[in-house]
Every structure is written in C-alpha cells, then in structure tokens.
N, C-alpha and C positions, 0 to 999 in steps of 0.2 A: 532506572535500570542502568547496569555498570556499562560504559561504551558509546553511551546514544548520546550525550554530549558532550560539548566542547568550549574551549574560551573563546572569545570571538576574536575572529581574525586566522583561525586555524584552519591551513589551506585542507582542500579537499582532493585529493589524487588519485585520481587510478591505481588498483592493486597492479603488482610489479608486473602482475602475468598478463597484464592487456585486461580485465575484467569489468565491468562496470563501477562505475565511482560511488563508491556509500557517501551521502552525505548526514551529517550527523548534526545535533538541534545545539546553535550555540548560545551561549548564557554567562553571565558577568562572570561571574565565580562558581569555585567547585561547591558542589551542595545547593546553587540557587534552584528556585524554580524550574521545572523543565517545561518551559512556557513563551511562548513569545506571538506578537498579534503585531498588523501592521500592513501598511500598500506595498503595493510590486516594489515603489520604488525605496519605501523606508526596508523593506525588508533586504532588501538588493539584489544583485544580480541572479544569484542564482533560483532567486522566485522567477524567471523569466527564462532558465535553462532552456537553451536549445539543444544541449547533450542529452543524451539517456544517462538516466542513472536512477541510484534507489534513497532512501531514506531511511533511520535509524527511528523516523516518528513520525507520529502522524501528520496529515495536512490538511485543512479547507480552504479551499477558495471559493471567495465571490466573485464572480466575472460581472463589472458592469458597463463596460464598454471592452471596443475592441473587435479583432478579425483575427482569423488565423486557425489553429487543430493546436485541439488539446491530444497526444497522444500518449497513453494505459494500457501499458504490454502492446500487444497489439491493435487494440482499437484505438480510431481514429474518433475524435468527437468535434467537431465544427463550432465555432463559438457563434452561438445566438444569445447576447446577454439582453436580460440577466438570466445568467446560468449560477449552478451552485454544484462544488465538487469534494469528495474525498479521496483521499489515496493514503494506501495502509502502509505501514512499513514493510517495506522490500519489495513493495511493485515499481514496477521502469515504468518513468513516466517522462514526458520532454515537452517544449513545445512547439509548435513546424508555423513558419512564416507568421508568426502573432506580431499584429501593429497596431497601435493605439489603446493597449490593453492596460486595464487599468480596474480596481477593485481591492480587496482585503485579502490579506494570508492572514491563516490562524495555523499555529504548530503548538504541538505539543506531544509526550512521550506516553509508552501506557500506564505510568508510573503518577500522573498529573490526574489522573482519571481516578484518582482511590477512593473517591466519595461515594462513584457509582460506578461500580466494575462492570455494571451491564451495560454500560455503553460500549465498550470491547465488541461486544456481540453486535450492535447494531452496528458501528462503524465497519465490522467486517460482512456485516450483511450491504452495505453501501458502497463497499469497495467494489462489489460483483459489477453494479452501475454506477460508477465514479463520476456520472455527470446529468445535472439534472436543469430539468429548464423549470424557470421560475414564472409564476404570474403574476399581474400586479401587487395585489395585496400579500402573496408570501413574499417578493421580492422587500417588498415594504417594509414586511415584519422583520424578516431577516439583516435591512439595512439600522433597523432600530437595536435589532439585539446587537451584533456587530458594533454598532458605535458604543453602546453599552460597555463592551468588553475592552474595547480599548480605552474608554474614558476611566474604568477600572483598573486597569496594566497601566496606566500613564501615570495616573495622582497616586497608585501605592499606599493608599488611606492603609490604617488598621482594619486586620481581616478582611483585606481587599483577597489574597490567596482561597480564601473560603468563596465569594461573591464571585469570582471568575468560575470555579469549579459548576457552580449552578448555574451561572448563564453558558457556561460552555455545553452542560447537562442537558438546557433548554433546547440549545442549536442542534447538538444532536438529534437528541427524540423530534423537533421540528420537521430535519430534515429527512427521518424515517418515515416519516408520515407521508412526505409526499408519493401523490399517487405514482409517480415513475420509481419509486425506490421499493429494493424490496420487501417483504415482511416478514417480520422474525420472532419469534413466540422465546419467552424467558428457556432457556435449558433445563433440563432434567440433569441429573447425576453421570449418564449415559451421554445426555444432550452435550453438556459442557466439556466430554473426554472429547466426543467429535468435534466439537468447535476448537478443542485445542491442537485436534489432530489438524485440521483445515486450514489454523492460523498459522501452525508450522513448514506446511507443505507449502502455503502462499509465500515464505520467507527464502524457501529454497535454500536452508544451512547447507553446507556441505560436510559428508559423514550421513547425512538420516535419509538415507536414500531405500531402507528397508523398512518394514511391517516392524520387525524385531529393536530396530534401534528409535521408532519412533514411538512404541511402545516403554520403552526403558526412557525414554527421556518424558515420558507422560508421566509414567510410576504407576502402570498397570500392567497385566500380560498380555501378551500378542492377541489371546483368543477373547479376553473380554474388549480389546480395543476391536475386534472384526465384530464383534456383535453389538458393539455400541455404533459403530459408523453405519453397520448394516443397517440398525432400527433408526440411524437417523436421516440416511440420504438413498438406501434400497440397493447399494453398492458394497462393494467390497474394496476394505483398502490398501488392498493391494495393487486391484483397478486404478483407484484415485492414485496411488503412490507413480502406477505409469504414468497417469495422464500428468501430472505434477513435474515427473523427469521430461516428459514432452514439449510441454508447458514451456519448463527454464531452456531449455536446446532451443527452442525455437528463438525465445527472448536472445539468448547468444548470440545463433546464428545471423539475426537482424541487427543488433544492436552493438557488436560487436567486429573486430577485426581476428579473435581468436579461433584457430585451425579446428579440422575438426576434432583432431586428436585432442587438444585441449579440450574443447566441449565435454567432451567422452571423458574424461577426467572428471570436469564438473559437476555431471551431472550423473558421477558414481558406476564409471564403467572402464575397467583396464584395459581393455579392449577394444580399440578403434571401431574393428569388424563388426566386432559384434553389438556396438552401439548404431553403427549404419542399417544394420536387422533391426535392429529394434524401432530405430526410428522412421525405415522405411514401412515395417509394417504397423505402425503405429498411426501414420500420416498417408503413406500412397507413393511417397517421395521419397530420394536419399535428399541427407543434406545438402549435399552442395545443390540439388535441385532446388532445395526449399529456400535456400541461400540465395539463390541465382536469381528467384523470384515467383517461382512456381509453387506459391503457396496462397492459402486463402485465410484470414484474422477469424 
C-alpha cells in the first residue's frame, strides 16, 4: 500500500501541527517486501517507544520477559509475560516504565497478507483486545512458530516470501483462537462493507468524518452502508461515526499537546463550540475536563 513504507533510516516526525507521529514499516528498497521480524533490540528503538504514536502496519509482539504497561489508545495492559499482542494500524500505542523487556516484533503492511485476506478480519477482531496472556504450551507454540519465521526472513532461501505468508497465517489464526481474543465468523457481502466501515473509522483519516463520505470511499450508498452495519453490529453508523469522533478527541486530548480548537478541526468540526457540545454530551465532560483528567479509559 502506497505510503506505509520507507527506506531505513528515514526519520519519523511529528506532523507540523503537533499531531501524533505515523510511523511507517521500513524496508531495503522500493518495492521490497513489506515485512520485517526481529527482537526489541534488533528491531530498535522505536519497538520500545515511550511516545504515542501510530503505525502505517501492522504489529505483533511477544513479551517474554520484562515489567512495565503496555499502553492501546486508552487501555493500560500490565506486562505478565508471556504475553502476546497486536496492534492495527492507526491505533496509539506506547510503552510507560517498561525494563527488561525482551521478546519478538513481527511487522508487516495489509498488502503482505494477500494470500489470506481474511486475516484483516481477525487481526481487527484482535485489535479490540490487543493483549493476551499466554500459557505454557501456547507460549511454547508460539516461541516455535516465531523462531520459524525469522529463521525464514534471515536465510531468504527460494520461496521463502511464500513460507513466511503461511507461518504468519498460522500465528494469526493461533492467536484468534485464544480463549481471551475475540471471535470472528468469515463476513458476508454486508459483513465485509462493515468490517470495512470499522477498519476505516479505527484509522481516524481526516475528511471521513460523515455517513455520506464513508460510504463514497466504500463504493456503496449511504443507506445500504446503514443497513449493512445495522445487520452487523445492531447500531447505526451514524452512532459509530460519533463514537469514532469521541474515540480520536479523546486519543488527542491525552496524547497530545494540541488546543482544543485544533482537535475540533481533527476530528471534523469548524466550530470549537460546537465540538465542546458535542463532546461534552457525548462523554459527561468538556474537554479540558477530560484533559485535565476527569475521565475514565
């Protein structure tokens, strides 16, 4: 996908306006694989961010040692390793007082996944709980398939690109399985417009802050995308599209040093004012309460 990487060594910056840092998946050359496996430490620093920021691609980690909070928008998750995590592109994620942490990062783009595009689907059903505790024998499995995959990424045999796609296929579906993660049934026709509505609204573009424009970027109409999300989540998304604008203001106002007026920008509102309505009666709170710290994850 055009944008999601980069050559290595290509610094990572904050948009000009104070916003959170995209980081994007780097790779030797243009056209390489959009793929990369490897420790905290080979991977480097920024597998260890203590900043917020988002991602252009996907990520897993292994936790196998180590202390510290893993923190996923707003939830806080406490390192009991072995743990196992994903995080989708364009969720904030960082990590608060982590020492001695140590285990595997796997990255890769949704472009890397073409063998089986239904992993999309699980992966965003795993994002919802981005952290999972392992037991001995899945920790086990999972320390087998893992070394797998980099003994494959490392030696670059013939039709090694094929042999990664299917242990990475493995680890997915694996990690669906576990009983903490949630369960996802293949989509319908209906199914797959919501799931696309859902991946969208998780990425928080700016511009698709309406029913109408996330419909046009689907490539269906407004009223079969409301009847496809109704039959697949019992909601209206419209609904979803507030809780969604919520969602990113909140992520902002936390993560962030930009005003509120800029938020209200962000998150598709010309109007200060009337973004403070909105997010007060959406929450209970104006922002700067919810800023301040009178808010609940």
């Amino acid at each position: 996908m055009r944008g999601t990487t980069v050559p290595p060594g290509t610094p990572c910056q904050a948009p000009a306006d104070g916003g959170l840092p995209m980081h994007r998946l780097e790779v030797p050359r243009p056209n390489a694989m959009p793929f990369a496996i490897g420790s905290f430490d080979t991977i480097g620093p920024l597998s260890r961010a203590t900043f917020p920021h988002r991602h252009t691609f996907h990520e897993i980690v292994h936790v196998t040692a180590g202390t510290g909070t893993h923190v996923v928008d707003l939830a806080r998750w406490d390192l009991h390793p072995p743990n196992l995590g994903a995080i989708a592109p364009g969720q904030v994620h960082h990590w608060e007082d982590a020492d001695g942490l140590d285990g595997s990062v796997v990255l890769f783009t949704d472009d890397f996944l073409l063998d089986h595009p239904a992993d999309r689907d699980l992966l965003r059903g795993l994002s919802e709980r981005p952290w999972l505790a392992l037991d001995d024998d899945a920790d086990a499995a999972t320390t087998r398939l893992i070394a797998e995959l980099h003994d494959e990424f490392r030696r670059a045999a013939r039709g090694f690109e094929t042999v990664l796609r299917a242990l990475l296929h493995v680890l997915i579906v694996r990690m669906a399985r576990q009983p903490s993660a949630p369960t996802r049934a293949a989509p319908s026709r209906a199914g797959a417009v919501a799931e696309e509505f859902a991946r969208l609204t998780a990425v928080a573009e700016p511009g698709l802050w309406s029913v109408r424009a996330y419909a046009e970027r689907i490539g269906v109409t407004a009223g079969y995308l409301a009847e496809a999300v109704k039959s697949a989540t019992g909601r209206t998304p419209a609904r979803l599209v507030r809780e969604a604008r919520t969602h990113e203001a909140k992520r902002l106002l936390v993560k962030t040093d930009l005003t509120v007026r800029q938020i209200a920008g962000r998150v598709g509102f010309a109007d200060p004012a009337y973004f403070c309505r909105f997010f007060r009666r959406e929450t209970g709170v104006s922002p700067g309460e919810f800023r301040r710290g009178r808010w609940q994850p």
